[in-house]
N, CA and C of each residue as an Amber inpcrd file, in Angstrom:
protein
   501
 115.7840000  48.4290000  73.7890000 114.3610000  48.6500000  73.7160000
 113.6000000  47.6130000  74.5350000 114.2070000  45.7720000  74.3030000
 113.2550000  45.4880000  75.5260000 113.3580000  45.4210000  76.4480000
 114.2880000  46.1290000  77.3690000 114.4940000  46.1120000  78.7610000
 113.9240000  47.8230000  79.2530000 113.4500000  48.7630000  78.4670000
 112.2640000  49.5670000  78.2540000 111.1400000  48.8290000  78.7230000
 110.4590000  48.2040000  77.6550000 109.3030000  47.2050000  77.8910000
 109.0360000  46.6800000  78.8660000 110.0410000  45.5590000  79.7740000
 110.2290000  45.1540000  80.9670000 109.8610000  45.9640000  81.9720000
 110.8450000  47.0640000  81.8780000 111.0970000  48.5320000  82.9910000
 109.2330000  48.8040000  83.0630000 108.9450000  49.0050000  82.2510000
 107.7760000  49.9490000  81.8310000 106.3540000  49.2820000  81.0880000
 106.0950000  48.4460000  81.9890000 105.1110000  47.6380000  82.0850000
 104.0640000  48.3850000  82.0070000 102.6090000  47.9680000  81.3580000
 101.0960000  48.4850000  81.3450000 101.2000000  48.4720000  82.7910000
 101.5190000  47.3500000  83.4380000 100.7560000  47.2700000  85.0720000
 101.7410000  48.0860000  85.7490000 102.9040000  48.0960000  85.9980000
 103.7050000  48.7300000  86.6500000 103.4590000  50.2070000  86.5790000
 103.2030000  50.7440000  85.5030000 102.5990000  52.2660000  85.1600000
 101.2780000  52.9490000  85.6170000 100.2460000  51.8660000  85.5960000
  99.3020000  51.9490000  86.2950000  99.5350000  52.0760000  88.0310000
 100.3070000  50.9190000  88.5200000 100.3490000  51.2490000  89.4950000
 101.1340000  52.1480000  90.6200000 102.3140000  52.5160000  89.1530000
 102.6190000  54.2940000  89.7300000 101.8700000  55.2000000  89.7120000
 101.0390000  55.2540000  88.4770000  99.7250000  56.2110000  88.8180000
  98.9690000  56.0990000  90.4580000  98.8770000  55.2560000  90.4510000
  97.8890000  54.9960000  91.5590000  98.5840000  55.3500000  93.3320000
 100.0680000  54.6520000  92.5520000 100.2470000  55.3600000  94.1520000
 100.7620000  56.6820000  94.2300000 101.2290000  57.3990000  93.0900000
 101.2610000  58.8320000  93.0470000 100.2480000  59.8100000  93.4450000
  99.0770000  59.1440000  92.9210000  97.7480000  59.9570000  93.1460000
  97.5630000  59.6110000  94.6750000  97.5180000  58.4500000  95.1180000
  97.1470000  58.3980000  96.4960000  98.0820000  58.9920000  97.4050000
  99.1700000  59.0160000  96.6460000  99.9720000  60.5400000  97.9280000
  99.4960000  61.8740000  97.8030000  99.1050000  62.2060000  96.4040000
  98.9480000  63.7530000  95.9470000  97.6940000  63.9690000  97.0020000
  96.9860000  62.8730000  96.9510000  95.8060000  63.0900000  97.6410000
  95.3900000  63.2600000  99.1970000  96.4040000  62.1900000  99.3940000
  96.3030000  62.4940000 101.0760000  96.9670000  63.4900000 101.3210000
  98.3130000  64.1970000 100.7760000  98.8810000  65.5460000 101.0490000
  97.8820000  66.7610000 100.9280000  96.7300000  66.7700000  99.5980000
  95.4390000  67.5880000  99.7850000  94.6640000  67.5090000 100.7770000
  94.2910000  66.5250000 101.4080000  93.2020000  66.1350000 102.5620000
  94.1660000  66.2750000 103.5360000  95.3060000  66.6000000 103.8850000
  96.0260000  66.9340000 105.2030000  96.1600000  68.3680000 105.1530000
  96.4750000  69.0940000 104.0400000  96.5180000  70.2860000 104.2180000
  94.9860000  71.1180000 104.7220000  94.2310000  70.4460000 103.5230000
  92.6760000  70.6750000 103.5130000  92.2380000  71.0320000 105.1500000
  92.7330000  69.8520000 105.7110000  91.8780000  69.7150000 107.1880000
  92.3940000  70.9480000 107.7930000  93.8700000  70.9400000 107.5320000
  94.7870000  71.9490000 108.3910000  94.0810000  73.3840000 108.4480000
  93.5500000  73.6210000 107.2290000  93.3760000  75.1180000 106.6960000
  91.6530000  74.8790000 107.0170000  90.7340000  74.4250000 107.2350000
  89.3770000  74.4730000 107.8250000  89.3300000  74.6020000 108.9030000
  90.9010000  73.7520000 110.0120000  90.2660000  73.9190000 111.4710000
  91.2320000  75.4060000 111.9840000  92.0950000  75.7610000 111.3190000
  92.1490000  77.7840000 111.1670000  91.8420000  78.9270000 110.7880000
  90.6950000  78.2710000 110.1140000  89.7790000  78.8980000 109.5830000
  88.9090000  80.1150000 110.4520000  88.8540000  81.4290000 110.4630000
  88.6870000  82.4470000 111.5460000  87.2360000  81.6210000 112.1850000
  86.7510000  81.9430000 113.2380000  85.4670000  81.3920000 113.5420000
  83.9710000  82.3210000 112.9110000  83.4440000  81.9710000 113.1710000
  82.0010000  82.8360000 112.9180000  81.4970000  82.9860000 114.1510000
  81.4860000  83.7490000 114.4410000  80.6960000  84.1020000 115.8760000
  79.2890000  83.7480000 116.0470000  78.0690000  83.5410000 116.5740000
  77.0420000  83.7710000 117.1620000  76.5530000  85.0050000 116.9150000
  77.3550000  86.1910000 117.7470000  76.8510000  87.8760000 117.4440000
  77.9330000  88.1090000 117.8660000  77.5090000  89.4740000 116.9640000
  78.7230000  90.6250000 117.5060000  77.8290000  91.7420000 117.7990000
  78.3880000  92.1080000 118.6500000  77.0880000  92.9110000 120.0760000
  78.2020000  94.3230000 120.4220000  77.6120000  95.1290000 120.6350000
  78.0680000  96.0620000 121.7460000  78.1800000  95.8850000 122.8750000
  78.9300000  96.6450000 123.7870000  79.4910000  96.5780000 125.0080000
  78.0850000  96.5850000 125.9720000  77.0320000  97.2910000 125.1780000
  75.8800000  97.3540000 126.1790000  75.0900000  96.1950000 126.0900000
  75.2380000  95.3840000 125.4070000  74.3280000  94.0400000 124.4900000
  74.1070000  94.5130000 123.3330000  74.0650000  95.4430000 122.4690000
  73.2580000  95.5910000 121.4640000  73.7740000  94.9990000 120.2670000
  72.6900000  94.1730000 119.6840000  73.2030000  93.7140000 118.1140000
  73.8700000  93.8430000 117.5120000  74.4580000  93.6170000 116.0890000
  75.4420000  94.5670000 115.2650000  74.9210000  93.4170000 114.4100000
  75.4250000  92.2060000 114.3450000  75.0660000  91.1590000 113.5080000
  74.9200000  89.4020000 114.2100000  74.5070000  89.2350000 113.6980000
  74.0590000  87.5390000 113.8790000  75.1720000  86.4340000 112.9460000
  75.0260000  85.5920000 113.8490000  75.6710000  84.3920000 112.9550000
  75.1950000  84.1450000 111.7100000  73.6330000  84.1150000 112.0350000
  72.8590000  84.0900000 110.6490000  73.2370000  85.1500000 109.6500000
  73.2280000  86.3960000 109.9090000  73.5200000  87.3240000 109.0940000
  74.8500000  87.1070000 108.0400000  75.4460000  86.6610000 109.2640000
  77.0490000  86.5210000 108.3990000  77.0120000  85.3150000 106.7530000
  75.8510000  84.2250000 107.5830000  76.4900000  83.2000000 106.7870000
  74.9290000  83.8770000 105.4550000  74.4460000  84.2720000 105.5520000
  73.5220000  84.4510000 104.7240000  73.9110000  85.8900000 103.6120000
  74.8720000  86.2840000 104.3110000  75.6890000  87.2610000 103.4620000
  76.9960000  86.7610000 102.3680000  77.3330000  85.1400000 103.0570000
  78.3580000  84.9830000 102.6990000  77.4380000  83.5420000 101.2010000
  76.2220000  83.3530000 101.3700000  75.3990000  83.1780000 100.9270000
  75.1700000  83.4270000  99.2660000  75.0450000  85.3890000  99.4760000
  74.9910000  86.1320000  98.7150000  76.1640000  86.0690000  98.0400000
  77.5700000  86.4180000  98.6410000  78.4140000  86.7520000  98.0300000
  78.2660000  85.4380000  96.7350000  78.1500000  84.3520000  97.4110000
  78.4110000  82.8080000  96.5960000  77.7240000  82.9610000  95.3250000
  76.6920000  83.5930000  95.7620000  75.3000000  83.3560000  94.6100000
  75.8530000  84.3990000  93.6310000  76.1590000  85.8380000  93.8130000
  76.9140000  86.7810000  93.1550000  78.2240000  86.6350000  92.4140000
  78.6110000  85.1750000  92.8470000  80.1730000  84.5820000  91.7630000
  80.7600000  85.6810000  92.7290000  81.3910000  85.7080000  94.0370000
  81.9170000  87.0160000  94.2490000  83.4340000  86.6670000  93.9530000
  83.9190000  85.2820000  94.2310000  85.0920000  85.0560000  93.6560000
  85.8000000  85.5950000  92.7550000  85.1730000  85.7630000  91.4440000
  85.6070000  86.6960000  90.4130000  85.3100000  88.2110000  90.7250000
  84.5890000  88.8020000  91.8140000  84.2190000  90.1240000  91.5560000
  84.8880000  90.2590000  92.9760000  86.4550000  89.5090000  93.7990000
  87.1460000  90.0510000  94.4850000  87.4270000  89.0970000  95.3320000
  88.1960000  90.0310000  96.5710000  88.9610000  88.2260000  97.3880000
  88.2220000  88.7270000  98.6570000  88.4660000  87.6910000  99.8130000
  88.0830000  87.4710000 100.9050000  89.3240000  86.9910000 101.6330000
  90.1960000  87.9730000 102.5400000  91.6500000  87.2950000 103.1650000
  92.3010000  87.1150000 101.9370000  92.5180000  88.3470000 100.9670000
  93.6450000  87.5990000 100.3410000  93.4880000  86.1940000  99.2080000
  92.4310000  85.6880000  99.2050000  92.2100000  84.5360000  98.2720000
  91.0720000  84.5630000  97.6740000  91.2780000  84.4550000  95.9630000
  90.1690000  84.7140000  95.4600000  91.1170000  85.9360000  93.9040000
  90.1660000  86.5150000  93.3040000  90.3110000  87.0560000  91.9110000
  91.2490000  88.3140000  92.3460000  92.3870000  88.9060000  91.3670000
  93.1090000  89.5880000  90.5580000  92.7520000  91.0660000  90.1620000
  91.2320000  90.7960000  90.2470000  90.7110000  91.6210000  89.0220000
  90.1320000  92.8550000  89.4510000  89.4980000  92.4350000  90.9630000
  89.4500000  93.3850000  91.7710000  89.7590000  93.3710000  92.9400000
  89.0490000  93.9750000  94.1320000  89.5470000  94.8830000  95.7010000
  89.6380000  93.3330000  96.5220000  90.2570000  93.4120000  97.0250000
  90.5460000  92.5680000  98.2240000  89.1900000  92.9210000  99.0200000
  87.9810000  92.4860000  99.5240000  86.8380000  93.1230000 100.2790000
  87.1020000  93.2620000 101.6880000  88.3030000  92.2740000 102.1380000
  88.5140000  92.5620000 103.6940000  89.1310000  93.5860000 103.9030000
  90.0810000  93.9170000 103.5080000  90.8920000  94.5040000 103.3560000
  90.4270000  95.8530000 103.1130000  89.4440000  96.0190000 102.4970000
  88.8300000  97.0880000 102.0180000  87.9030000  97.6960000 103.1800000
  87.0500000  96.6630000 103.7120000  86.4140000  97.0650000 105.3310000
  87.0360000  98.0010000 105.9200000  88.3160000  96.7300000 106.6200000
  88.9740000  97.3680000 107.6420000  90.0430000  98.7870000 107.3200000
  89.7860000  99.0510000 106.2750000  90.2140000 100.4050000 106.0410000
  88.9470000 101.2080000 105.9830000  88.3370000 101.1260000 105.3330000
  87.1960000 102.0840000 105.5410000  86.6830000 102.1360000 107.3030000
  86.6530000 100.7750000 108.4120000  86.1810000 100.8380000 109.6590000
  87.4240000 101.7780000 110.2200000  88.6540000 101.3090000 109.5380000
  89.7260000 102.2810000 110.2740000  89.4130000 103.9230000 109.7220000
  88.9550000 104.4930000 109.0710000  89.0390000 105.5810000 108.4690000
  87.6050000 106.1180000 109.6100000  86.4050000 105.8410000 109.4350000
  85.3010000 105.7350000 110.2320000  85.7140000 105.9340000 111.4440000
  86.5330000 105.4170000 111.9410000  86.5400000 104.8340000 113.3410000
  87.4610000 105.9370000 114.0580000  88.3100000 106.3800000 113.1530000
  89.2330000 107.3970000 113.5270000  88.1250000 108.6740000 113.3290000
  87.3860000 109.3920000 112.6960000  86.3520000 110.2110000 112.3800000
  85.5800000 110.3840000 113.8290000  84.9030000 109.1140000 113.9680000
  84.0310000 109.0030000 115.8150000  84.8610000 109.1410000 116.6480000
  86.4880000 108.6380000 116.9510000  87.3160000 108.8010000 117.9130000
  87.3020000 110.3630000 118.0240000  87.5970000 111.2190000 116.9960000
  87.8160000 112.7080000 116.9760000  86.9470000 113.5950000 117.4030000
  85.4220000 112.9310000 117.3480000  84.1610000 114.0350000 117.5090000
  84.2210000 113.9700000 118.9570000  84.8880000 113.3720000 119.9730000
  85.3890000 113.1570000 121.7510000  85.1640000 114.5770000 122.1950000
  84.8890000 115.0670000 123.1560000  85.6100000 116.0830000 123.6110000
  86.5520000 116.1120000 124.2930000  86.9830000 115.2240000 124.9620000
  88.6730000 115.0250000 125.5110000  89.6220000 114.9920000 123.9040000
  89.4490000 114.7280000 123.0090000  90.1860000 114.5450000 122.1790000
  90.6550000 116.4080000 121.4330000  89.0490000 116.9740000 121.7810000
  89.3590000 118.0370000 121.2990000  90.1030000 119.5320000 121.9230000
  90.1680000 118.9770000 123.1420000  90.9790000 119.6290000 124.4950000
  92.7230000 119.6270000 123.7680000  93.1670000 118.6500000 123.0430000
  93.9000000 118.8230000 123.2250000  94.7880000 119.2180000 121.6910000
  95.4350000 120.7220000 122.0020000  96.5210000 121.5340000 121.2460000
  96.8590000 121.7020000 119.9970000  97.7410000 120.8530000 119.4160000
  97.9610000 120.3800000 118.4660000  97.4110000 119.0750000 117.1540000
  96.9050000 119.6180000 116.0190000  96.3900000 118.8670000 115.3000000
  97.0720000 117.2910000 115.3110000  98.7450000 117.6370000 115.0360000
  99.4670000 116.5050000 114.6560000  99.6680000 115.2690000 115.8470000
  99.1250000 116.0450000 117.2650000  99.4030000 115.2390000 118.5820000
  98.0250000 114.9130000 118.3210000  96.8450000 115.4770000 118.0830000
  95.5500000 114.7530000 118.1550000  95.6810000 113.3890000 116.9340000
  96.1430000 113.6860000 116.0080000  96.1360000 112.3110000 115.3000000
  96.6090000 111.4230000 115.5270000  97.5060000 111.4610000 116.5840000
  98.6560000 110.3480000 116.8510000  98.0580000 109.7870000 117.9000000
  97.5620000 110.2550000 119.1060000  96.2840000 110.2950000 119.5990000
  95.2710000 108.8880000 119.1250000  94.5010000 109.9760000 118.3070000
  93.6530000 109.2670000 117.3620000  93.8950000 107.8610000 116.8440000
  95.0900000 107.6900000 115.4820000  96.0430000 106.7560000 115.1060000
  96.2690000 105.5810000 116.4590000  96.4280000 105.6550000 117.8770000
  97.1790000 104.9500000 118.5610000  95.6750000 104.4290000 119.4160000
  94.6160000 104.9900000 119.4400000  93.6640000 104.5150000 120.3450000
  92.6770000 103.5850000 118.9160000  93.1890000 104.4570000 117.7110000
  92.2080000 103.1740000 116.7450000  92.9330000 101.9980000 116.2250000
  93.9180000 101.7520000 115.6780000  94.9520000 100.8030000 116.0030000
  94.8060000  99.1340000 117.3990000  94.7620000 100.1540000 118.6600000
  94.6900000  99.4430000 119.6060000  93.2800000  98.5930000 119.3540000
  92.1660000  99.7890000 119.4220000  90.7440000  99.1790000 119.6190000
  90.2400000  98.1050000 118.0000000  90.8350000  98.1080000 116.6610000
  91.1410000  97.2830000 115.9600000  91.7860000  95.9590000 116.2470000
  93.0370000  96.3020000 116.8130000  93.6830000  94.8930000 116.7800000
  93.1860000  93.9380000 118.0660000  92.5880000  94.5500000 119.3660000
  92.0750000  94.1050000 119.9300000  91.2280000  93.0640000 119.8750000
  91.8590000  91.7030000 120.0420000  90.4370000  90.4200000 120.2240000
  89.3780000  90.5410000 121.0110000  88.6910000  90.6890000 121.2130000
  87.5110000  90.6490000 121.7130000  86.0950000  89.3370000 121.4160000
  86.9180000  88.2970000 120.6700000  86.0230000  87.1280000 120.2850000
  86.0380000  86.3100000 121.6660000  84.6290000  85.6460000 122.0460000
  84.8130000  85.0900000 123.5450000  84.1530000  83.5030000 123.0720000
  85.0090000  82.9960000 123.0910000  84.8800000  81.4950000 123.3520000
  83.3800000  80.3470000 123.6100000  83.4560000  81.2830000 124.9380000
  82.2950000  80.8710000 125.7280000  80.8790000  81.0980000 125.1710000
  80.9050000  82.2910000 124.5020000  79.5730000  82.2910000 123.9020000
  79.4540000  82.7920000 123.0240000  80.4200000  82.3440000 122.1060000
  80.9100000  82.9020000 120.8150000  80.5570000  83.9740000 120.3540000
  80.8770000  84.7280000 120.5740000  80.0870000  86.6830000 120.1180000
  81.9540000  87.3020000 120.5500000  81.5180000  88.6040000 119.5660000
  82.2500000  89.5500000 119.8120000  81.8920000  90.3610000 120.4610000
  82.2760000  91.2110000 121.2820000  82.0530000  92.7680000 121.9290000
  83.0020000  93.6940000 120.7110000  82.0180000  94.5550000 120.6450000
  83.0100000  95.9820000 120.3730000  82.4760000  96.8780000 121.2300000
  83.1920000  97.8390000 120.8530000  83.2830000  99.1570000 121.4650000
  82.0120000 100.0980000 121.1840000  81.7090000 101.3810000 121.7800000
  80.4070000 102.1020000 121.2800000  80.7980000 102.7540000 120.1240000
  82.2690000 103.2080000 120.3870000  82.7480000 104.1350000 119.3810000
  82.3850000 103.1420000 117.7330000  83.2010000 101.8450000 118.4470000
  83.5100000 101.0040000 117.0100000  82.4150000 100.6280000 116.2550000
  81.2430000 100.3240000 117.4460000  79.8030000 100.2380000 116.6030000
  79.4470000 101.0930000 115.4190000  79.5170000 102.0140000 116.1590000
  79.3260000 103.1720000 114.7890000  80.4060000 103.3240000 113.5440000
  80.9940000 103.1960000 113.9520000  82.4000000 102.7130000 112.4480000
  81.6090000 101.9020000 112.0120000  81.0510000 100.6990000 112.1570000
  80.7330000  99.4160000 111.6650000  79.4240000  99.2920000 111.1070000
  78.9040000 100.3850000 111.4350000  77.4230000 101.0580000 111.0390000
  77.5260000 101.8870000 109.5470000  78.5420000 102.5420000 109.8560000
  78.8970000 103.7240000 108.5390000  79.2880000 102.3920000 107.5180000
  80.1410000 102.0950000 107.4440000  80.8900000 100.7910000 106.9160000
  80.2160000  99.6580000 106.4310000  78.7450000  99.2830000 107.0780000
  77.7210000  98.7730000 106.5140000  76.5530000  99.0650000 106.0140000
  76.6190000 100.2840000 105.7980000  75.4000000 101.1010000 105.4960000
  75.9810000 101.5020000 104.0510000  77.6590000 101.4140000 103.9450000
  78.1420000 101.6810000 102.3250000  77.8990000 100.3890000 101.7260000
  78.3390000  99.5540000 102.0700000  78.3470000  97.9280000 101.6570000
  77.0410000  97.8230000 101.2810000  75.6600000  98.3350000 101.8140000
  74.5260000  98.0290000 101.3780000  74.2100000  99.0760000 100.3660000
  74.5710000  99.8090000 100.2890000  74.8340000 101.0430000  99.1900000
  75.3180000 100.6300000  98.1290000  76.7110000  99.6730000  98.0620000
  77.2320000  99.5810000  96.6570000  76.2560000  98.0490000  96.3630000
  76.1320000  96.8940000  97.0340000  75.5350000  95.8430000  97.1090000
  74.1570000  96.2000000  96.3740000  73.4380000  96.5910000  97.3730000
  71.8270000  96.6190000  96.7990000  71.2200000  98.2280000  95.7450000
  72.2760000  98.9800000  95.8290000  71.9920000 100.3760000  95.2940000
  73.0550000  99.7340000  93.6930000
């Protein structure tokens, strides 16, 4: 028992605390930094191919604003992180912009030239896909371009969001 005592000093215990915590901590503040500076960017605007608006930097962060003020944490995730309980909201977009987006691709008339339903979807499927995964974020003056088609996906898609949001 007293070589316990010895071992296991008031001070010696304390100062495993202390340097335990000061590792736990700098391993948080290294990861921390890691995961802010990969953090997706916020653009400036996201514009159409012709210039036209879609949204503002401001818009974004004043939405993301809302979500904060709304506890949206508990009422869903953002990327995957965040509550259980309900919809993933990104996730939920880009399916609805993909669903949208495939809808405007189809109303084409080159699209409708051609034959077969199951070749027009694949079609369809392979030009919305592309124009999705496509980066289009520019560095230089931080904005996105989309597409005319995609505008309007992104129109339908925010015109529900303000539907379930403010309705």
């Amino acid at each position: 028992m007293e070589t316990y005592r010895t071992t296991f000093t008031v001070k010696r215990l304390w100062i495993i605390l202390a340097v335990s915590m000061a590792i736990m901590f700098s391993i948080l503040l290294f990861f921390g930094q890691k995961i802010y500076q990969q953090a997706p960017p916020i653009p400036d605007r996201i514009e159409t191919e012709q210039g036209k608006l879609l949204f503002s930097g401001d818009d974004i962060l004043r939405g993301q604003n809302v979500w904060q003020a709304l506890g949206g944490m508990q009422q869903g995730s953002i990327w995957g992180h965040g509550s259980y309980l309900a919809p993933d909201w990104s996730a939920d977009w880009l399916h609805r912009e993909a669903e949208a987006l495939l809808d405007v691709l189809g109303e084409r008339p080159s699209i409708i030239g051609i034959s077969s339903p199951q070749s027009q979807r694949v079609v369809l499927e392979t030009e919305m896909r592309q124009a999705l995964r496509t980066n289009t974020y520019s560095n230089v003056n931080q904005s996105i371009t989309v597409s005319k088609e995609r505008s309007k996906a992104i129109q339908v898609v925010a015109s529900h969001y303000k539907a379930l949001f403010q309705g």
